[in-house]
C-alpha positions as a printed NumPy array, in Angstrom:
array([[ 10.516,  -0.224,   9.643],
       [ 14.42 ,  -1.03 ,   7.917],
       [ 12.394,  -2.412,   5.103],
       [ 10.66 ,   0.853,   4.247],
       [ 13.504,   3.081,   5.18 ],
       [ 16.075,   0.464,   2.882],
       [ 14.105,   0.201,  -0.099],
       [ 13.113,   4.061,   0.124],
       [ 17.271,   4.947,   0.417],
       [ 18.61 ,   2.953,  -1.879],
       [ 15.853,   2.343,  -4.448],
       [ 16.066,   5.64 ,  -6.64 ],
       [ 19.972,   5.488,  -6.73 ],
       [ 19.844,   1.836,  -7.982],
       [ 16.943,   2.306, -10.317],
       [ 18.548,   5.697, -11.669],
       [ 21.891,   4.111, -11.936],
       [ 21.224,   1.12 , -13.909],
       [ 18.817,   3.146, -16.036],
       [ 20.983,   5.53 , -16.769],
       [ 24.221,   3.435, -17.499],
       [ 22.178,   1.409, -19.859],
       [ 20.502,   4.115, -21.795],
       [ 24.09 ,   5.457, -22.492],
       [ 25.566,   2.326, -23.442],
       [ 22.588,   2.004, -25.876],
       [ 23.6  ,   5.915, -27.05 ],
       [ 27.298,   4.285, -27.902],
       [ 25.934,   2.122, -29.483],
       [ 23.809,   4.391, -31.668],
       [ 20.86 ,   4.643, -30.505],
       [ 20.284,   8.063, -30.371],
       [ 17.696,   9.723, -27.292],
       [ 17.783,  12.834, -28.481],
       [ 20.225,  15.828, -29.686],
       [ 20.739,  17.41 , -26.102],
       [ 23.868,  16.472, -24.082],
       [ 22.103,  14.942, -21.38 ],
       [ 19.598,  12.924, -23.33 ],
       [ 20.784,   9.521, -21.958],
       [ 20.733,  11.157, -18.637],
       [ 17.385,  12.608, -18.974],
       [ 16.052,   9.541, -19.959],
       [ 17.17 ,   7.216, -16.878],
       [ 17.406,   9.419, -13.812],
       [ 13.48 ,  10.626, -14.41 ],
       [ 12.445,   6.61 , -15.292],
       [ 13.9  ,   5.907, -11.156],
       [ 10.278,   7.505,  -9.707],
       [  6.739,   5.796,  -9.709],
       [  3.83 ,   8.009, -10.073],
       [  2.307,   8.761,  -6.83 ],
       [ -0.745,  10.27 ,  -8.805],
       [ -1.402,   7.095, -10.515],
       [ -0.204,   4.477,  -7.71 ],
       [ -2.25 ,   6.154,  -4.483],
       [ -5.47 ,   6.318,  -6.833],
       [ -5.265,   2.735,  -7.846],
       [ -4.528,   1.493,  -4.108],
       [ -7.399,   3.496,  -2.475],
       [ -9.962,   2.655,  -5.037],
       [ -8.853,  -1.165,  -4.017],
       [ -8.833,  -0.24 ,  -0.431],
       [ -5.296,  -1.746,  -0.493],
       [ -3.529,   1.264,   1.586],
       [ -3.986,  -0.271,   4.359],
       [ -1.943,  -3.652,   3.635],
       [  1.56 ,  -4.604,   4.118],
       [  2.472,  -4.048,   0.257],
       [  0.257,  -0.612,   0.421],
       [  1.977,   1.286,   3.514],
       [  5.112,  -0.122,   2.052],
       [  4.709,   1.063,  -1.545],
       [  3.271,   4.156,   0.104],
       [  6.623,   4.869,   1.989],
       [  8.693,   4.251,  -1.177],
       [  6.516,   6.861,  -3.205],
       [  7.478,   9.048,  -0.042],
       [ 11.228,   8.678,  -0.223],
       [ 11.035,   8.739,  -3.815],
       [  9.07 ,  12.667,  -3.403],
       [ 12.786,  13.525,  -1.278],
       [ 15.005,  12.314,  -4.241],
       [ 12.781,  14.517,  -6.359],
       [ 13.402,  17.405,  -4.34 ],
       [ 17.113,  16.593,  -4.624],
       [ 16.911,  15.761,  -8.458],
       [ 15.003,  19.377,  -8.95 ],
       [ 17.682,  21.197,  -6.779],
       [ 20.904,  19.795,  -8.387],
       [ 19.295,  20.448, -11.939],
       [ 19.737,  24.038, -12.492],
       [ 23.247,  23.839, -12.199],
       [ 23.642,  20.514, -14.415],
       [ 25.309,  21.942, -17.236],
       [ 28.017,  23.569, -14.668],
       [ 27.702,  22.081, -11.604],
       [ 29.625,  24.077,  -9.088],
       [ 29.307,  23.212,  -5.213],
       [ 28.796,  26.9  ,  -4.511],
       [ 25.455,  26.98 ,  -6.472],
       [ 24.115,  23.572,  -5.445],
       [ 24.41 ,  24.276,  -1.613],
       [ 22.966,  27.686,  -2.459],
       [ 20.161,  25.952,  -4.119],
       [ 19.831,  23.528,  -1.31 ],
       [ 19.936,  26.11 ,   1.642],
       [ 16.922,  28.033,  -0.872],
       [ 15.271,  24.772,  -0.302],
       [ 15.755,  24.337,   3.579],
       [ 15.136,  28.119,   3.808],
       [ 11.418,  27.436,   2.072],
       [ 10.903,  24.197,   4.053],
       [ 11.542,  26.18 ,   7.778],
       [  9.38 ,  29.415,   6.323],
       [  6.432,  26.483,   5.409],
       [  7.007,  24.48 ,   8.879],
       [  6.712,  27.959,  10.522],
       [  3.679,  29.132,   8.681],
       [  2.204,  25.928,   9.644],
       [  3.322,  25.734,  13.136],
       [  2.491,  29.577,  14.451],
       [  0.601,  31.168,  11.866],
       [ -1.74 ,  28.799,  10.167],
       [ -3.444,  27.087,  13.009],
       [ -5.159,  30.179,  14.054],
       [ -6.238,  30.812,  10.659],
       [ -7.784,  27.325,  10.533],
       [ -9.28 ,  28.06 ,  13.856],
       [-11.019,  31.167,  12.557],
       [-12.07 ,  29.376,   9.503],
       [-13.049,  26.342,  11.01 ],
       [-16.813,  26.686,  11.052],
       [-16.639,  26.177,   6.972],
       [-14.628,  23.444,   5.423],
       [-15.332,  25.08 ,   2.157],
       [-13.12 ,  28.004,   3.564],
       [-10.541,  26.134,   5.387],
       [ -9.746,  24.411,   1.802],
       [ -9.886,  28.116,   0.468],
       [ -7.325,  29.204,   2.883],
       [ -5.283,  25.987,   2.125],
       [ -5.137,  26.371,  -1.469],
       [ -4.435,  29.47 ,  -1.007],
       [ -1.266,  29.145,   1.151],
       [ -0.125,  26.541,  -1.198],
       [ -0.203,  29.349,  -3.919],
       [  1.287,  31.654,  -1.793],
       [  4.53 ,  29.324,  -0.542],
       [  4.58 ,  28.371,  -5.243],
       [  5.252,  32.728,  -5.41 ],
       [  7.208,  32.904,  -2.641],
       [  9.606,  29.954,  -4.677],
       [  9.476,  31.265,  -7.861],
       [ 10.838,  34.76 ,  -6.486],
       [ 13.94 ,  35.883,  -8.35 ],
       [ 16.112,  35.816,  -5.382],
       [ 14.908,  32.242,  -4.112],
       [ 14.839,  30.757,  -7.875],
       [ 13.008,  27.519,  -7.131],
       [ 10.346,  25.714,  -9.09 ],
       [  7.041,  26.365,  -8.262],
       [  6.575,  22.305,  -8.558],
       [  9.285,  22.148,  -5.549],
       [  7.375,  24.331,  -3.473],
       [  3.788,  22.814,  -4.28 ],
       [  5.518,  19.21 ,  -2.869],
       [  6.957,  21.33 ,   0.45 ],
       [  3.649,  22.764,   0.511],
       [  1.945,  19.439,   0.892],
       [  4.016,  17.891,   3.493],
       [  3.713,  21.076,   5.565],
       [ -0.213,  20.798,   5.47 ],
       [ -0.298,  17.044,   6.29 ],
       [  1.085,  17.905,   9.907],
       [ -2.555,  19.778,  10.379],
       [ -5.514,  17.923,  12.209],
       [ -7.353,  19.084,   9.443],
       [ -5.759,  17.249,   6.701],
       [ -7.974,  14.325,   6.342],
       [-10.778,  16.692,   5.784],
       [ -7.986,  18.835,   3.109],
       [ -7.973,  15.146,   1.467],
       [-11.468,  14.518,   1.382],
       [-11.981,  18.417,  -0.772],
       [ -9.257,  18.3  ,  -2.628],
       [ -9.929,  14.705,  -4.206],
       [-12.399,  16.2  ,  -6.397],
       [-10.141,  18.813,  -7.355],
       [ -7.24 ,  16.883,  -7.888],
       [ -9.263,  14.342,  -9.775],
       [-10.356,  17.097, -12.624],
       [ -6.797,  18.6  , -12.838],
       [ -5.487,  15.09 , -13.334],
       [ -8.031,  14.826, -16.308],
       [ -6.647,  18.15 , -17.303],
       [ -3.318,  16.307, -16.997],
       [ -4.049,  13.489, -18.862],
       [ -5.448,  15.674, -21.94 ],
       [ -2.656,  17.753, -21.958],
       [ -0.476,  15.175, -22.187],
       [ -2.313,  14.037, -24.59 ],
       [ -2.284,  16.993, -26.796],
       [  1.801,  17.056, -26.573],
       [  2.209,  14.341, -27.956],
       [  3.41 ,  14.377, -31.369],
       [  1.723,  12.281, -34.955],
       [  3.172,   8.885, -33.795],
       [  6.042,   7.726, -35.458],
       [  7.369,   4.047, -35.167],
       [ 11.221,   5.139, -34.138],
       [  9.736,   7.305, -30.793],
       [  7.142,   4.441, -30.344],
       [  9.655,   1.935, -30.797],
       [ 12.277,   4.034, -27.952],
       [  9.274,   4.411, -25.592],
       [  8.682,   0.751, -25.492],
       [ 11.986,   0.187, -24.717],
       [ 12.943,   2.442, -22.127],
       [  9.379,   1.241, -20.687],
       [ 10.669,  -2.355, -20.298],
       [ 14.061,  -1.494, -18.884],
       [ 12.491,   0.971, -16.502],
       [  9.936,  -2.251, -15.182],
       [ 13.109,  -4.524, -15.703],
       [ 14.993,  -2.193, -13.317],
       [ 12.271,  -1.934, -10.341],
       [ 12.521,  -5.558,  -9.641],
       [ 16.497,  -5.243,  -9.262],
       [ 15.966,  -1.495,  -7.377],
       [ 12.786,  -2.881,  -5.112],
       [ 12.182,  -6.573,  -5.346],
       [ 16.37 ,  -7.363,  -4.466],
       [ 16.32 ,  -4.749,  -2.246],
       [ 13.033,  -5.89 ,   0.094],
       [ 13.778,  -9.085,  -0.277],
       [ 17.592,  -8.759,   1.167],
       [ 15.903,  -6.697,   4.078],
       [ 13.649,  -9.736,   5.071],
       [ 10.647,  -8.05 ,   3.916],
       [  9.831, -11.695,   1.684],
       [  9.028, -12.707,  -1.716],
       [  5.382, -11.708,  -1.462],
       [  5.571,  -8.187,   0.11 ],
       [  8.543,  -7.492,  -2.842],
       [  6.951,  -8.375,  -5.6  ],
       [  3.684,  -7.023,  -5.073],
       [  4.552,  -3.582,  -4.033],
       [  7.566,  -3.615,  -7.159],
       [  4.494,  -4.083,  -9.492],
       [  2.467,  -1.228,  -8.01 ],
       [  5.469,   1.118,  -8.871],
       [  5.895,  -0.213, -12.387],
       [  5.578,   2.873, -13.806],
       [  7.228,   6.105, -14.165],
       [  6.368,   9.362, -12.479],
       [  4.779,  12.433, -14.175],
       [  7.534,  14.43 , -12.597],
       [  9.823,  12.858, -14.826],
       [  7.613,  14.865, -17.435],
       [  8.164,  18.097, -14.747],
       [ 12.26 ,  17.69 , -14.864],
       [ 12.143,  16.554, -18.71 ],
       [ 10.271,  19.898, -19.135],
       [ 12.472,  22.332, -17.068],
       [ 15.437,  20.286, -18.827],
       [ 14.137,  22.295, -22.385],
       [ 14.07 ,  25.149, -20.363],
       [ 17.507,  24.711, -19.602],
       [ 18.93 ,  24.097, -23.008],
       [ 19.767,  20.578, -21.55 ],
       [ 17.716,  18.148, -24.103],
       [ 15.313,  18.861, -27.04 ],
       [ 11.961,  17.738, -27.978],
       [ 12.689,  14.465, -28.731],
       [ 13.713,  13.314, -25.632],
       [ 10.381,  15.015, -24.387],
       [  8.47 ,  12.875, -26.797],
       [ 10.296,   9.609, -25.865],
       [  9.304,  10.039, -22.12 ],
       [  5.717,  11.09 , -22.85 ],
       [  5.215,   8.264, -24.752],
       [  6.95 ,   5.968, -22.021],
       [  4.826,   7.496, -19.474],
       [  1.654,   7.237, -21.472],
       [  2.881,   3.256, -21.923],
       [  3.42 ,   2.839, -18.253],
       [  0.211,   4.373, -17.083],
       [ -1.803,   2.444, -19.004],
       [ -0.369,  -0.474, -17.907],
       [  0.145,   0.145, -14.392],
       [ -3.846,   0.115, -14.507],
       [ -4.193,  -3.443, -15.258],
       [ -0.815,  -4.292, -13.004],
       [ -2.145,  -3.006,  -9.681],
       [ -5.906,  -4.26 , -10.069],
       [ -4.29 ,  -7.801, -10.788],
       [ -0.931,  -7.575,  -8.365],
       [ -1.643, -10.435,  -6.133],
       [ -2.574, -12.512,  -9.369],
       [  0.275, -11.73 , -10.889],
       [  2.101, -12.725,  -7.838],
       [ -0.002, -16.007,  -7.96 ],
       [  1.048, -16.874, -11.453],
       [  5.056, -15.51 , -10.962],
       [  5.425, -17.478,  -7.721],
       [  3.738, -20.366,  -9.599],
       [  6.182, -20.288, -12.051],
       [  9.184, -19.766,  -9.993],
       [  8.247, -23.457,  -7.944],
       [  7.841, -25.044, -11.742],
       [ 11.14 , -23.969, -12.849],
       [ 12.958, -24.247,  -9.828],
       [ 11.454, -27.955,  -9.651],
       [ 11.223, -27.281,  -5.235],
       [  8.308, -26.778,  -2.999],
       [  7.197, -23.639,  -1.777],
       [  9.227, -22.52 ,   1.228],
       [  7.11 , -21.291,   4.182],
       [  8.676, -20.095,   7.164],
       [  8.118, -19.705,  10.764],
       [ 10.01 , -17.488,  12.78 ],
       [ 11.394, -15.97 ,   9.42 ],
       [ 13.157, -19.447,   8.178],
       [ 12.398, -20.906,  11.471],
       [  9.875, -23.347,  11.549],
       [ 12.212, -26.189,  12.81 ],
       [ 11.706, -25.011,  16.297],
       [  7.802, -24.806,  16.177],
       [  7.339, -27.749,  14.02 ],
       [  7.669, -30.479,  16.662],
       [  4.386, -28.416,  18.229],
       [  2.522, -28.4  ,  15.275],
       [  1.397, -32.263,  15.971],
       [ -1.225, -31.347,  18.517],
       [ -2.33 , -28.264,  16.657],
       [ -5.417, -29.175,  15.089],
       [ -7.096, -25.823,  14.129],
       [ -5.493, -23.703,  11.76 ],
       [ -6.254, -20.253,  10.771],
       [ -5.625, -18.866,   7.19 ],
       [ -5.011, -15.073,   7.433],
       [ -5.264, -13.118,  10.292],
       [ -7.246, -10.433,  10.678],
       [ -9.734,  -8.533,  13.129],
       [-12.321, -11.644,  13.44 ],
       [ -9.365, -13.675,  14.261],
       [ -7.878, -11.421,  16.826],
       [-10.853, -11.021,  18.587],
       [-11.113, -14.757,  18.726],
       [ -7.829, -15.589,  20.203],
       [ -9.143, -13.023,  22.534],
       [-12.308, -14.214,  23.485],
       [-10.104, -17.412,  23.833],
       [ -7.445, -15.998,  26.564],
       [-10.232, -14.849,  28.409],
       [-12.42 , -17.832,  29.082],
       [-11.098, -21.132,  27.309],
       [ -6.91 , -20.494,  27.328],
       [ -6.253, -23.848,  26.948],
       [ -7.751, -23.847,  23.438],
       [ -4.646, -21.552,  22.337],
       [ -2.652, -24.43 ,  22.01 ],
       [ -4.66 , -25.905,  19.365],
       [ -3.981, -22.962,  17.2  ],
       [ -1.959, -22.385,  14.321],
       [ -1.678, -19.378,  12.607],
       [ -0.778, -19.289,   9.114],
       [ -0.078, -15.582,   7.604],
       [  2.035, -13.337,   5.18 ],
       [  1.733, -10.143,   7.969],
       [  5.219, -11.8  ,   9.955],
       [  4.449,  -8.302,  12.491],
       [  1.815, -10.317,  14.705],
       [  3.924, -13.375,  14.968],
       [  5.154, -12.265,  18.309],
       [  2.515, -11.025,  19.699],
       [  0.523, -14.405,  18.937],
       [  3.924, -16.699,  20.089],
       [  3.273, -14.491,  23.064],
       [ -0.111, -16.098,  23.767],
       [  0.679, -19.706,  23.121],
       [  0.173, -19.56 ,  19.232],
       [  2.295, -21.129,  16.842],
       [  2.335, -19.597,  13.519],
       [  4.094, -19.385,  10.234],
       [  4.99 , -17.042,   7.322],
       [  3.308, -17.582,   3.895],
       [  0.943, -17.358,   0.989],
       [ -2.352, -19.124,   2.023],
       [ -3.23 , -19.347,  -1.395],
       [ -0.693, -21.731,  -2.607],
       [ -1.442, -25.717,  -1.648],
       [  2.651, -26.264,  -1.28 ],
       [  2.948, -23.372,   1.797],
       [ -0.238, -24.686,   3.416],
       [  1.031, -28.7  ,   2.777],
       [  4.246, -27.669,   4.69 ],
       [  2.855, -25.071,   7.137],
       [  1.308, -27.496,   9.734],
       [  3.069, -30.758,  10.788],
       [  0.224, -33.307,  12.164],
       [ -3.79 , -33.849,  11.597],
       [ -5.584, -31.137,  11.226],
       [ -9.586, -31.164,  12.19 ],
       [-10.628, -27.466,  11.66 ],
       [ -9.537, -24.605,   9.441],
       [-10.922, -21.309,   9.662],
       [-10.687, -18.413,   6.594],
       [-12.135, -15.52 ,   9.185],
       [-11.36 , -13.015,   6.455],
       [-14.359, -11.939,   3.782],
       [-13.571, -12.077,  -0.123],
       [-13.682,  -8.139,   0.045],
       [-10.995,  -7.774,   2.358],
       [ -8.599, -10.963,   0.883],
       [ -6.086,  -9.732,  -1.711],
       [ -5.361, -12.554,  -4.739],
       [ -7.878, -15.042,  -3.244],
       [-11.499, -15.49 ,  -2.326],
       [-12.9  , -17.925,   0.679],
       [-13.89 , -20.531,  -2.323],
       [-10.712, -21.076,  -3.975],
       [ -9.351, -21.202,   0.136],
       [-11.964, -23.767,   0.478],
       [-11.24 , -25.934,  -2.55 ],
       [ -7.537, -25.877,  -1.599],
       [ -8.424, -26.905,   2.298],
       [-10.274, -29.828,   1.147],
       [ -7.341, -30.882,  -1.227],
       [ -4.754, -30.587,   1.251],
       [ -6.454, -31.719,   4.65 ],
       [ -9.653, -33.489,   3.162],
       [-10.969, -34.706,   6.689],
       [-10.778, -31.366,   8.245],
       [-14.053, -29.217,   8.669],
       [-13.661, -26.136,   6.804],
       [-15.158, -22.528,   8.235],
       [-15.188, -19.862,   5.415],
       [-16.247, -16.324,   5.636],
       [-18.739, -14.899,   2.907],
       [-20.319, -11.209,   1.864],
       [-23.591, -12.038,   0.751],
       [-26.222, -15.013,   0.931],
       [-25.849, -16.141,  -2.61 ],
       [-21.712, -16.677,  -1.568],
       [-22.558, -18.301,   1.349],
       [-24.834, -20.461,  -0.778],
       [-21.918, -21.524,  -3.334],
       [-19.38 , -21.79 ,  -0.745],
       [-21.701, -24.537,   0.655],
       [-22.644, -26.242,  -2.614],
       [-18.571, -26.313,  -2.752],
       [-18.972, -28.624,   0.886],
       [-18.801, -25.249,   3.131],
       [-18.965, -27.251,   6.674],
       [-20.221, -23.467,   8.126],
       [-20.253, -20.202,   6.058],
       [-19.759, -17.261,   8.318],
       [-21.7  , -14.406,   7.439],
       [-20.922, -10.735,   9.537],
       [-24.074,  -9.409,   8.997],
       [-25.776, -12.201,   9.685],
       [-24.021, -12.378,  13.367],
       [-24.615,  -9.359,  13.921],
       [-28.641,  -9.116,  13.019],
       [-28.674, -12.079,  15.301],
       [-26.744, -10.225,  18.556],
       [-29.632,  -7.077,  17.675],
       [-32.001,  -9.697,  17.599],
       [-31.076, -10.829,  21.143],
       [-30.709,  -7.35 ,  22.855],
       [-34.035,  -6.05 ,  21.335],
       [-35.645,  -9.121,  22.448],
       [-34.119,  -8.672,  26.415],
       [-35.248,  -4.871,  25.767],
       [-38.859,  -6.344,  25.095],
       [-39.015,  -9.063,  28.248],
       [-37.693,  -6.351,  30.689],
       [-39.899,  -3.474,  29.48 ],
       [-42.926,  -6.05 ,  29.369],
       [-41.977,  -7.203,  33.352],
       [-41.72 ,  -3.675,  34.014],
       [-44.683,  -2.073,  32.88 ],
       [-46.731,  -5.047,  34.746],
       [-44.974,  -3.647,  38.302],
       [-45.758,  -0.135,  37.435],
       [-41.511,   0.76 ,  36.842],
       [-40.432,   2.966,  34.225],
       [-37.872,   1.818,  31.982],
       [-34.911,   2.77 ,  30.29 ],
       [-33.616,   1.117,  26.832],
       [-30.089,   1.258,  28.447],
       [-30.921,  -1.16 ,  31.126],
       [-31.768,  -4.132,  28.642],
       [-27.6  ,  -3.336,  27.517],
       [-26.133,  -3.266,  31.075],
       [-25.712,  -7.384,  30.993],
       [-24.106,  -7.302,  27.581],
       [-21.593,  -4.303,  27.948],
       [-20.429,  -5.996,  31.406],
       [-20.255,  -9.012,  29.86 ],
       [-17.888,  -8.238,  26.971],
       [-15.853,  -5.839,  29.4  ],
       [-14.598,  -8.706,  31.211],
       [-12.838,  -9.625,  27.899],
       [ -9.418,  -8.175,  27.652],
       [ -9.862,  -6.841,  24.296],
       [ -6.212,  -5.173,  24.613],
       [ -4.788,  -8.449,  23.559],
       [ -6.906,  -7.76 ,  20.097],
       [ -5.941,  -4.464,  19.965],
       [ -2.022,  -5.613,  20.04 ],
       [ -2.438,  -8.243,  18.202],
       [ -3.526,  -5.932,  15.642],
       [ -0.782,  -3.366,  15.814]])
């Protein structure tokens, strides 16, 4: 949407900028980066891009792709891959930039993107075909291409970088069915050669000394200083809210190990020296380190910054309903007496299962959620709903006007980002203490501490869903019994019929939009 598309734009030019005019102020001010003539330069335009390697690693081993702050700190890693492509075209010509050269470098550049898309379009899908009967030779063939398309860049006529036409190389393959399965192979390959990475960049850098530590560490602060201006400001002015802003500036507080790529070809050029190298190995050695911790605790961190803010600030948390418009839902709210906390498949397949055969109970409901894309589909339906952090007391305090009777956490501890179903139970009971509380758990020993906590009913998935098998087998069992005694053959289908009719009359379309 405009917030992805924004931020990506405009992020790298802010972040660059900022970087960059500080660093040279600081050189003015003598504080050298390095002998080269660009060092300042060097320094902040590289420190503007996140690692992808790092981020996308961290977010799939959380299983947080999938969230708002993933797909949206997904799609600024994207944009930022573009600006790198620019960044790696202008370069060559840096010391003498003439317009000539730059838009021969960048018609080089569309010339290798239309050979790749054509490869990919005429040529390689018959390959694949042919190859298709072995993954272990489709990812062969891929690998291969890729190699083929880094030769074809580094020819003396085209003049690329082979690391430009490994990036155009992995765009063109993600247009092919087969890339999910490309993803799945090359994982384990990528994995090792990021190891490989990691001691390499290692072995370059230098006995530590405290001036180059002491440089690193501060071009590592500025550069985290300057995402929350170049991506917090920015998704936050685009309406994308203080949660989905800060969470997806802290997974890209880091810097990306392309910067090491153009630091590198910058030696080659004669356009910095070794120390300025040094300075940005050891800032990207900071930053990686850290982003570890950073991502596996974002939504805490959120927790604790937001907390903050309200202290500070001295106000209560701000929730808002039809983005800052809860005055025209919260005369409604007063006969509203369940509330949901995060909304999620369970949920939309209630709301279903209500539309279908008890409508009326939709205007009981109250949605309360950070994801603001369902809103209309669930206003559609006769569900009021508003915008904000269901783990902070103040939002839920001001999120429903009237009593409340039953709240309902749908949404299991490993699915909930910077919360679990307990502390959402504890902060239920604080805020509506004669409400009955419904929380979701994993195991039995959860749902055995989320009732000790006073739990008024645990829901456990597995458990429903043993009990539904339970049911069916046991119909299998009384119609097979009936029909052996008549002397009828029977068929384990028939003991389903009655249940698959039964949830087709459900029109689970409005779950399916609601999840969209």
């Amino acid at each position: 949407g405009k917030v992805v598309i924004g931020t990506g734009l405009l992020q790298f030019p802010l972040c660059a900028a900022i970087l960059t005019g500080s660093f040279m102020l600081l050189e003015v001010a003598g504080l050298s980066w390095g002998t080269g003539p660009y060092a300042a330069l060097y320094i902040g335009i590289p420190c503007g891009l996140s690692s992808t390697m790092v981020v996308v690693k961290m977010l799939s081993e959380q299983a947080d792709m999938d969230t708002a702050p993933g797909r949206l700190t997904v799609g600024i890693l994207i944009f930022q891959d573009i600006w790198a492509i620019l960044v790696l075209a202008v370069q060559p010509d840096l010391a003498s930039p003439q317009a000539s050269g730059i838009l021969t470098t960048f018609a080089m550049i569309v010339g290798l993107m239309l050979v790749a898309l054509a490869y990919a379009k005429f040529v390689m899908p018959a390959v694949f075909v042919f190859a298709s009967s072995s993954i272990e030779l489709m990812l062969i063939v891929a690998l291969a291409w890729c190699f083929f398309m880094c030769c074809l860049a580094t020819l003396p006529f085209v003049g690329l970088s082979m690391e430009l036409a490994a990036l155009i190389s992995g765009v063109a393959l993600a247009t092919f069915p087969y890339s999910t399965e490309f993803i799945g192979k090359v994982k384990y390959i990528r994995d090792f050669f990021i190891t490989l990475f990691f001691m390499g960049l290692g072995m370059q850098i230098p006995t530590p000394s405290l001036g180059a530590i002491m440089k690193a560490v501060l071009v590592a602060i500025f550069a985290m200083a300057a995402r929350w201006i170049g991506i917090f400001s920015v998704v936050w002015m685009l309406g994308g809210g203080s949660r989905l802003a800060a969470v997806s500036t802290i997974n890209l507080s880091q810097i990306s190990e392309f910067a090491l790529v153009i630091c590198s070809l910058g030696m080659s050029y004669g356009h910095i020296d070794e120390e300025t190298l040094t300075i940005l190995i050891w800032t990207f050695s900071i930053l990686a380190v850290a982003s570890s911790y950073l991502i596996g605790s974002n939504y805490a961190i959120y927790g604790m910054l937001s907390n903050i803010r309200r202290r500070i600030v001295g106000t209560k948390a701000q929730v808002i309903g039809d983005r800052l418009g809860m005055d025209d839902e919260g005369d409604d709210h007063v006969d509203r007496n369940i509330v949901i906390l995060g909304f999620h498949k369970i949920a939309a397949m209630l709301i279903a299962h209500f539309e279908h055969h008890n409508p009326h109970l939709l205007a009981k409901l109250h949605v309360i959620d950070f994801h603001e894309s369902i809103m209309p589909e669930l206003r559609k339906r006769g569900v009021t709903c508003a915008y904000g952090d269901i783990s902070s007391p103040d939002v839920l305090e001001h999120a429903h006007h009237g009593e409340v009777r039953l709240v309902i956490s749908s949404i299991s501890d490993s699915q909930l980002r910077g919360v679990t179903n307990l502390r959402l139970l504890q902060i239920s009971k604080q805020v509506w203490p004669q409400a009955d509380v419904i929380v979701s758990a994993d195991t039995p020993k959860q749902a055995h501490l989320l009732y000790d906590h006073g739990a008024d009913y645990v829901l456990r998935t597995a458990k429903l869903c043993a009990e539904r098998l339970h049911e069916l087998i046991a119909d299998h069992s009384v119609h097979a019994t009936h029909h052996h005694h008549i002397g009828e053959e029977v068929r384990l289908n028939n003991a389903f019929i009655a249940h698959k009719e039964k949830e087709r009359e459900q029109d689970y379309h409005t779950a399916t939009n609601l999840l969209v």
